[in-house]
Structures are given as C-alpha cells and as structure tokens.
C-alpha positions in Angstrom: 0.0 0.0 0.0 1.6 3.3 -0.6 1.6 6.7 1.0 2.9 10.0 1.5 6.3 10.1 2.2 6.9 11.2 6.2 8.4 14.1 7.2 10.5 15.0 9.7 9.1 16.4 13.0 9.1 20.3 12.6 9.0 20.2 9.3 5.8 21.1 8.1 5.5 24.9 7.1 2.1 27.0 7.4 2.6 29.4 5.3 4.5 31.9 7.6 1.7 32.2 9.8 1.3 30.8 13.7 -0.1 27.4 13.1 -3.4 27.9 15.5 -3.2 24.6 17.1 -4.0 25.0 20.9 -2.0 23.9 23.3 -4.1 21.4 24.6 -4.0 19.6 21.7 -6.0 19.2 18.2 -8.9 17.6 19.7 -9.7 20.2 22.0 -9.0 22.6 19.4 -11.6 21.1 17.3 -14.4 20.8 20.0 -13.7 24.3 21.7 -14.3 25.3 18.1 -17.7 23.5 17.1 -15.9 21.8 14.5 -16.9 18.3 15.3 -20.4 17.7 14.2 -20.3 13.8 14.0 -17.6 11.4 13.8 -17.9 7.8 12.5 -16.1 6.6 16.0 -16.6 8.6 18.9 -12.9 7.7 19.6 -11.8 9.5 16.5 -11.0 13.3 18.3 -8.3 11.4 20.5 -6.7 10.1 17.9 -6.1 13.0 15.9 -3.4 13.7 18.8 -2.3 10.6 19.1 -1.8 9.6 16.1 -0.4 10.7 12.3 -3.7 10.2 9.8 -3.3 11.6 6.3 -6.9 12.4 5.8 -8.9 14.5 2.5 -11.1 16.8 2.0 -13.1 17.5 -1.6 -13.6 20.4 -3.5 -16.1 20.3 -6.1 -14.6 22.7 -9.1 -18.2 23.9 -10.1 -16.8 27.5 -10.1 -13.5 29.3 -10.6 -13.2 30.1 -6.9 -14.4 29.3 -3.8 -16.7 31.2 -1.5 -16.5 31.9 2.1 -18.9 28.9 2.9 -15.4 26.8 1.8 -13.6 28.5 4.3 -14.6 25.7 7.3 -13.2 23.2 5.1 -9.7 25.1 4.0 -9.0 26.0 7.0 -9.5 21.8 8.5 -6.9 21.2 6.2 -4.9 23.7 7.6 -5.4 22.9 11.2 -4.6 19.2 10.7 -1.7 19.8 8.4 -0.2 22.2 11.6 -0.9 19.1 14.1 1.3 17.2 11.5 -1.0 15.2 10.0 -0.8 15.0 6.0 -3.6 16.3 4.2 -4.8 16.2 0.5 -7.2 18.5 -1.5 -9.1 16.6 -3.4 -10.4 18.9 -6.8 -13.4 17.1 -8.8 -12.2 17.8 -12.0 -14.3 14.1 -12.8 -17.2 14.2 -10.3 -18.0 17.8 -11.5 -18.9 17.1 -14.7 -21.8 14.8 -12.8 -22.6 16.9 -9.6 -23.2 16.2 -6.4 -27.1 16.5 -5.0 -26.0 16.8 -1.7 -27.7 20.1 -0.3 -29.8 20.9 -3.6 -33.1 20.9 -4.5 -33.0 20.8 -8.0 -30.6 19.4 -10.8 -27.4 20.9 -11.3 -26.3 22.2 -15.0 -23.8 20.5 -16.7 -20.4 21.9 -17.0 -18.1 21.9 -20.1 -14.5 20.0 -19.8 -12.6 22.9 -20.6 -14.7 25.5 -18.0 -14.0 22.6 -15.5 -10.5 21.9 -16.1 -9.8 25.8 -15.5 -11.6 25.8 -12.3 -9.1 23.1 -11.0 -6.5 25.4 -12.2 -8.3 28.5 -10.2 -8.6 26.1 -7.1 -5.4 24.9 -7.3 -4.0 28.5 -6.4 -6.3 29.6 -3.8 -6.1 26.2 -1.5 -2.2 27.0 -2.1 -2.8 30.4 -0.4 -4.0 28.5 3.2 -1.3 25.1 3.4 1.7 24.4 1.6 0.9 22.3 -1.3 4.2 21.3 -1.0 3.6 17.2 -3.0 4.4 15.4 0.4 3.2 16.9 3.6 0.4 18.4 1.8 -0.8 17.6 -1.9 -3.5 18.6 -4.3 -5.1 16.2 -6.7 -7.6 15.8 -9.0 -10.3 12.6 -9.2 -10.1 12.7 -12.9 -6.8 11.3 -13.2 -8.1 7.8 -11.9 -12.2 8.2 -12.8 -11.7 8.9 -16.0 -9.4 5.8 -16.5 -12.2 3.0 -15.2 -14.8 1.8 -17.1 -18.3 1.7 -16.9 -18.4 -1.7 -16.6 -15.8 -2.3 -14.2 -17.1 0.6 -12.3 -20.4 -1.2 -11.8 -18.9 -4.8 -10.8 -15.8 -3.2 -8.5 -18.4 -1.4 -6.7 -21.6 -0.8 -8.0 -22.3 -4.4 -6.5 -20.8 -3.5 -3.1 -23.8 -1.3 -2.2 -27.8 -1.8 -2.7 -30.5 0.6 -4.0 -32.6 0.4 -1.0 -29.3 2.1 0.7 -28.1 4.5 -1.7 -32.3 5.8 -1.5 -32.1 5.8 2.5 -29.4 8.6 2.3 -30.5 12.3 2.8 -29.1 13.9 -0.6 -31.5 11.2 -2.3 -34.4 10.6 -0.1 -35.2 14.9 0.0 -35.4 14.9 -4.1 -37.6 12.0 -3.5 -39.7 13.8 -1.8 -40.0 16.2 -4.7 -41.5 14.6 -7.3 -41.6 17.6 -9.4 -37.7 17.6 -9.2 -36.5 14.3 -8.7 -33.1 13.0 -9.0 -31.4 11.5 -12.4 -29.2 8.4 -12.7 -26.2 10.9 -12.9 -26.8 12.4 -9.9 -27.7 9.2 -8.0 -24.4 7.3 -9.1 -22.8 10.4 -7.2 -22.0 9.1 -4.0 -20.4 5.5 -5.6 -17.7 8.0 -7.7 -16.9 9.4 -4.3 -16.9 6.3 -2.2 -14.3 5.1 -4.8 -12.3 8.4 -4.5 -11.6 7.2 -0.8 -11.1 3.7 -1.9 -8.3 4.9 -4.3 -6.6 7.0 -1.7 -6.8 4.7 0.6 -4.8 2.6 -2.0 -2.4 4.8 -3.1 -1.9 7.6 -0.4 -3.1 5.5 2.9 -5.8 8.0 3.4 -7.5 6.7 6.2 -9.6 9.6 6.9 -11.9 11.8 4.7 -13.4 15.3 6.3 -16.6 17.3 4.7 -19.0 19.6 5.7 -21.8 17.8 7.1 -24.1 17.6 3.5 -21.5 15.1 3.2 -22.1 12.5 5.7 -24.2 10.2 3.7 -21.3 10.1 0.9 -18.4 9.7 3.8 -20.0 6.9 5.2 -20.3 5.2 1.7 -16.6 5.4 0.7 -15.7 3.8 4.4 -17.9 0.9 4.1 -16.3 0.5 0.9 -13.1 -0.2 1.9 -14.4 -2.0 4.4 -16.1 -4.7 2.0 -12.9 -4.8 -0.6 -10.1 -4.0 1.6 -11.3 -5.2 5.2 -9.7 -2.2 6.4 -11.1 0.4 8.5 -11.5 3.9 8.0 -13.0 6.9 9.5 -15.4 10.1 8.7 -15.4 13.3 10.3 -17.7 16.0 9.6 -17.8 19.5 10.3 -21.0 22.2 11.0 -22.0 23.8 7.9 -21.6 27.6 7.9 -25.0 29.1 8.2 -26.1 32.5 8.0 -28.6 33.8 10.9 -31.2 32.6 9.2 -30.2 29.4 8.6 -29.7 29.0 5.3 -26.1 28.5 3.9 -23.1 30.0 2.4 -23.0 29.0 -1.0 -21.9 29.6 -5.1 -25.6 29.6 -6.0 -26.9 31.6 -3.8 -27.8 35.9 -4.4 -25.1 37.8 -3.0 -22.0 34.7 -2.7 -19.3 35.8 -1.0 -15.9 34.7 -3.3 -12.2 34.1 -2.4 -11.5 35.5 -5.4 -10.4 39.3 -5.4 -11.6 39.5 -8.8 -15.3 38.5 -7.5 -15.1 40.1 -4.5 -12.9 42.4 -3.3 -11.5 42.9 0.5 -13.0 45.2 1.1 -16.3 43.9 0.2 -15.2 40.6 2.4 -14.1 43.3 4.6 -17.6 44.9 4.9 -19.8 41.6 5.0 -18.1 40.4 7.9 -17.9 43.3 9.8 -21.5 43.7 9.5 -22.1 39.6 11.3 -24.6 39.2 13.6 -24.1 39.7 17.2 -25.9 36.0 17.1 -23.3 34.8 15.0 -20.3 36.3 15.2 -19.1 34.1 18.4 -19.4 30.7 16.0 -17.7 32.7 12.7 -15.1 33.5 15.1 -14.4 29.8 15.8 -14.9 28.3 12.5 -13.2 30.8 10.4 -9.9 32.4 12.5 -7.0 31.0 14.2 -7.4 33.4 17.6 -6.4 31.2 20.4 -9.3 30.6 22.9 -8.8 33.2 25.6 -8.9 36.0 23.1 -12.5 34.6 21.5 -13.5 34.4 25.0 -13.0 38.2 25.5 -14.5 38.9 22.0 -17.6 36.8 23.7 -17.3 38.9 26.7 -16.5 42.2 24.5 -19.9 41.5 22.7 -21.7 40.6 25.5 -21.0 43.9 27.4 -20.6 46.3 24.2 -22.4 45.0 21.5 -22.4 48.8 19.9 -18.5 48.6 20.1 -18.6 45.4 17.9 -15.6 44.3 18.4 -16.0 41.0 17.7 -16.9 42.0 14.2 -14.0 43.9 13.5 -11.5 41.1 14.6 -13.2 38.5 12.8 -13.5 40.9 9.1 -9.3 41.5 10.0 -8.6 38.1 10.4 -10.6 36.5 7.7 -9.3 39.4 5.2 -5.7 38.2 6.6 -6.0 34.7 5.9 -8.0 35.5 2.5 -5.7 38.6 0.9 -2.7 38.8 2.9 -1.8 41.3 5.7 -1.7 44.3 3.5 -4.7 44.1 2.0 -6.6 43.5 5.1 -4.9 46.8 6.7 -6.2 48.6 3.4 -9.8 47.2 3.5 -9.9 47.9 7.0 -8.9 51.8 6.3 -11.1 52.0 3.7 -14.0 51.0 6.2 -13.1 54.2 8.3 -12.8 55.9 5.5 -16.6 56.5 4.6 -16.7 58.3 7.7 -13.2 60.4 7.2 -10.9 62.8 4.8 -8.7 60.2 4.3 -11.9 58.6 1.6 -9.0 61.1 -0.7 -6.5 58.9 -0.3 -8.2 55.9 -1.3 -7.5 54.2 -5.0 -10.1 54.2 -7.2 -11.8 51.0 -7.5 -11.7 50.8 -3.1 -13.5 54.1 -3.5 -16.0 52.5 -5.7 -16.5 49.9 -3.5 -16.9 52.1 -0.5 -20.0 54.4 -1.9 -20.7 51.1 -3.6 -24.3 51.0 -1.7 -24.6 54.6 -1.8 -26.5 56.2 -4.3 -25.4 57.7 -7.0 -26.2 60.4 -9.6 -24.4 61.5 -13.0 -23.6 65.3 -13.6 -22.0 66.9 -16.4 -18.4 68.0 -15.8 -19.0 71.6 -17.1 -20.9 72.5 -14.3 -17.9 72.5 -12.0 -16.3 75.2 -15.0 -15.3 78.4 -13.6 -15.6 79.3 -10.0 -17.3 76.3 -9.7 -20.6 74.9 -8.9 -22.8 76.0 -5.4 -22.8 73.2 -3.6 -26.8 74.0 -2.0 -27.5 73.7 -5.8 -25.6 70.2 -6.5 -27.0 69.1 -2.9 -30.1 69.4 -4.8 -29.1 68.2 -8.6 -27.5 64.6 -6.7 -30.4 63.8 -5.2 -29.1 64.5 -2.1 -31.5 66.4 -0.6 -35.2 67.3 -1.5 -34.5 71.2 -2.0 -32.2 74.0 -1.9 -33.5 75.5 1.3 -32.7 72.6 2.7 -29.5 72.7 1.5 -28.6 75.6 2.7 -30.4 74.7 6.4 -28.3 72.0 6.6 -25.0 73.8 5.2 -25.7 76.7 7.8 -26.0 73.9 10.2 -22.4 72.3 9.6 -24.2 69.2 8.4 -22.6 69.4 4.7 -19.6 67.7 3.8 -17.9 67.1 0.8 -15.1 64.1 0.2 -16.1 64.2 4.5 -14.6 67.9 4.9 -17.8 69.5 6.7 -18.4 72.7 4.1 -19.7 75.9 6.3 -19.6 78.8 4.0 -23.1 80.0 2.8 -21.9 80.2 -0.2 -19.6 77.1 -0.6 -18.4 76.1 -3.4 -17.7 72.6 -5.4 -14.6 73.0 -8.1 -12.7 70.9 -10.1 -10.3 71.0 -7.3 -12.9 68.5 -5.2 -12.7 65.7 -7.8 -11.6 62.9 -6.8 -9.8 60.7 -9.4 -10.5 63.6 -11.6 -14.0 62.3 -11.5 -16.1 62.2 -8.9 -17.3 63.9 -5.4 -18.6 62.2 -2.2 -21.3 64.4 -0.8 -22.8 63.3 2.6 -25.5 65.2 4.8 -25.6 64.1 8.6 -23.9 61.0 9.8 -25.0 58.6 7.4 -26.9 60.5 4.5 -23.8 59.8 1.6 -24.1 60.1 -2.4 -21.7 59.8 -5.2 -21.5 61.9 -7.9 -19.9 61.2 -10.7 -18.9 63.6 -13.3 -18.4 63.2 -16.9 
C-alpha cells in the first residue's frame, strides 16, 4: 500500500503564519471550536493527537473560486496539516462534470471540460494560499486522473455491487429529491456518492488515506466510501464531519446563492469581504469566530465577553473581518480594506484608489452630472446638494450647510456660499457628498 512520504518532525510549514493549534492539543482545538459535528467513531478526536492520519477533504470545481462557505473546510486542512498530519485537497475535475445533490433541491447544470478543467487550475492556487501544497506533507489532486481511466463496466462490478438501491435511496441527498416529485433525481446524480466512495477507496490505496473530512451535507457520501473499503479491503476507515456555515437565518453559504461571497479578489474584493463580515450578527459572530480564525481561545473568549458587554462597540466583528481578510488577501490588504472601512466616515476617503472608492459608496446612491458644471468658479454646492439627489430642495440645502451638516469628500463645508470646483474631484471624476452622519451620495462627473 503506498503513501505519502513522512516528514520530519518540525518540518511542516504553514505558510509563515502561527499554526493555530492549541496547546491542549487538536482535539480540544476542534471541540472548543464547534468543528466536530459527528464522527464515525466517537474515539476518533483522541486520535487525531495521538496519532499521524493523512486524511482528505473535496472540493467540487463547479466555479472558478471558492466562496467563504469553503472557508470551514480550508481552513481543517490547515489545522490538521499544523498538528502534522498529512492532508490532500481533493479537486473534482471528474465528479463535476456529474454533480453532487447533496444540499440541492434541484438538478445541477452541466459543465463543459474545458470551464472545469480551469476551475481546478483556479482552485489549485487559492487552497495554495491557506497550506503548503508542498507534493508530500500536503498535496493537491484531481479525481479525474483515476475516474476517468475505469470503465463503466468495471465501475459497476468493483463497486456498484458492493452497495444496494434500498441504501443508496435511504441517504439524505436522495431521499429529499424524492420527496420532490416535481424535481426528482437523475441516474447521474444518483451514481454520485459511488464515484466518491471510490475516491476514498483509491486514496486509501495509493496515499493510505484513512480519513476523509466534509461539511456535514457530506455524511451520507463519507459513510459510503468507508464501508467501501471495508467490503474490498477489510480495512477500517473513519469520517469526520464539520457544522456547515449558516447565516442567521439558517440557510447556507453557498456559489448559488444571491449575493456569494468569493475568495476571489476579482469577484469580491476585500473590502467587500471586509464589509460583509464586519456587518455579522451579534448572534453569530461568536461561531464565525471559531470556525473561520486562528485566535487562540482566551482571546474569542473576550470577543464573547467584549460583545456581551458592548455589542455597539462590535468588536468582535472587526477582529473576525481582519482576520478573515488576513488569511483570505494577505496582511496588506486587510490593513487597506480595513482603512477603507473608516474611511466613509473620514478625509482620508481622498486617499483611497479608485476601484476601493468605488466599492466604498458602492451601496450609496449615486447620480451622473456633467463635468462643465464645476467650469469656472465652480458649482454651489446647495445647488448640486439638490441636482445629486441628495437632498429634496435648496432651502434645505442651505439649512443643513448653515448647520455644519454638509460635507464634501467628509470635509464639513460651512460657508453660505460654498463652493464645489474641479479642485474636489476625486480621481479627476467624482465627489462624495454626505449630509448628517450617514446621508452619503456619489456623484460622478463626466
């Protein structure tokens, strides 16, 4: 049987970053954490100190990033591989091109070979951003490189016969499409969980994976590729399942879904990762602070107590949106995202580069003027209070301007008279006017 070569104690690197492992051990880590939702033996968590597993986790290519929702499961593979235990990403350049039903209530489109060969490309380089894909300690592979060799025939007798219909029908990603007439599930779909239960076989085989991790959607799958090599092999294996990561409401993080949150700069930006986690829940924050940071126990603790006491403070919030934006984009980009956050509130929104400022007003409304109207002395700013949108009339403009409650690129504007020139432009194009607190437009000029 073969396997990853060992390494060294010490060896293993984590990308420059503190490894995250608690003192007390992986296991404690895991259930301080909430990252145990079941286990196929309850001695399982022990082991993990006890002993050195190479274990793998799946990523189904169906995009060209992953989301945040993915984060739970990147992150595992971090935390194990900083324990020392080898890990393996497992891309579905083979299984994609059938899709999983797990967690869907309807059929999932087909993707192209090529689309789904450059997603395992995309994926490659963002799980290389968390652990060290380094071909030993920690490798990234893809099922088609074995599924695509077996045939259909083979497939069916070397274990299609290994498993009945009555079972494959008693697991949850099968029985809730059931349940749906008016959906269903095709053969394609169904054969699902017998291509992953054969991933598991083949690692076992190859890598002496004896462990396979998912979110918890993937229990029913898990379970089949362990009894698997149970029937052929007469080995033992084990499952491990983590929580899924919900939103308040329940529902879940993922690339279907209005309003996914990507990896992806390209998709979303920092500062937009920035913004939708500083903006968690009181509710939830707590949980996104254990499934999706490295912060050692005593200091979630305090971001408990911190939100507990001084929820309008939100603290907790603002670590968490660091951290994440840390692990996601690097150090730099975090600090950037995080100024830009202040920023909507402050003169230094002028020092911003352009697309940032964009995606600061990006929920702000926003009105087109022409740029001759700043010609000249420039333009009254009661007037373009009034031509943005910004406020209802030019009496009220000048109320508010009178008032000191008139700021333009957040420099309060107190003159009766004030002025907007070309001088205000930001990125020789537009002007942040804001009335009050919270009252902000864009205007762009052209």
């Amino acid at each position: 049987m073969g396997g990853l070569p060992a390494d060294p104690p010490g060896s293993w690197k984590i990308m420059g970053m503190s490894s995250g492992v608690h003192p007390s051990g992986l296991a404690a880590d895991l259930e301080f954490r909430g990252l145990i939702h079941q286990v196929t033996d309850p001695g399982l968590p022990g082991r993990l100190d006890a002993e050195r597993f190479t274990a793998y986790i799946g990523f189904d290519p169906t995009a060209d990033s992953l989301h945040v929702g993915h984060l739970v499961q990147v992150l595992m593979l971090r935390r194990l591989r900083a324990a020392g235990h080898r890990v393996i990403a497992l891309a579905g350049g083979a299984t994609g091109l059938i899709g999983d039903p797990g967690g869907k209530s309807a059929e999932r489109q087909l993707l192209d070979p090529e689309v789904l060969r450059s997603n395992v490309e995309a994926l490659r380089a963002q799980l290389g951003r968390f652990v060290d894909i380094d071909g030993t300690g920690a490798v990234l592979l893809d099922n088609s490189e074995w599924l695509s060799r077996i045939s259909l025939i083979e497939f069916l007798r070397d274990v299609g016969k290994y498993f009945t219909v009555n079972q494959m029908v008693s697991k949850e990603s099968v029985r809730s499409r059931l349940d749906r007439p008016d959906q269903g599930i095709s053969f394609t779909e169904f054969s699902y969980m017998l291509l992953q239960a054969y991933d598991f076989l083949h690692l076992f085989d190859s890598h002496g994976c004896r462990l396979q991790l998912g979110a918890s959607d993937q229990w029913g799958n898990i379970t089949m590729g362990i009894e698997l090599i149970k029937k052929v092999r007469s080995a033992e294996a084990w499952g491990l399942t983590t929580p899924l990561l919900l939103k308040p409401d329940g529902t879940k993080f993922g690339k279907s879904e209005f309003g996914t949150v990507w990896l992806d700069p390209a998709r979303t930006s920092p500062y937009q990762l920035y913004q939708f986690l500083v903006r968690s829940e009181d509710s939830a924050v707590g949980s996104y602070l254990r499934l999706l940071t490295f912060l050692d126990h005593d200091a979630i603790r305090a971001l408990d107590a911190a939100t507990e006491e001084h929820p309008e403070r939100r603290e907790a919030q603002r670590a968490l949106a660091r951290e994440v934006c840390t692990l996601v984009h690097g150090a730099a980009e975090a600090t950037k995202a995080e100024a830009a956050a202040a920023a909507l509130y402050d003169v230094a929104i002028a020092n911003l580069d352009e697309a940032t400022l964009l995606d600061v007003c990006a929920e702000a409304p926003a009105a087109t003027l022409q740029l001759t109207m700043l010609d000249g002395d420039g333009f009254p700013l009661a007037d373009l209070a009034v031509a943005s949108g910004l406020l209802a009339s030019k009496s009220q403009a000048r109320a508010a301007i009178a008032q000191g409650g008139m700021y333009v690129n957040n420099r309060r504007r107190g003159e009766a008279e004030a002025l907007v020139t070309r001088d205000d432009l930001l990125w020789s194009r537009y002007v942040v006017l804001r009335h009050g607190r919270r009252n902000y437009h864009l205007v762009r000029f052209e």
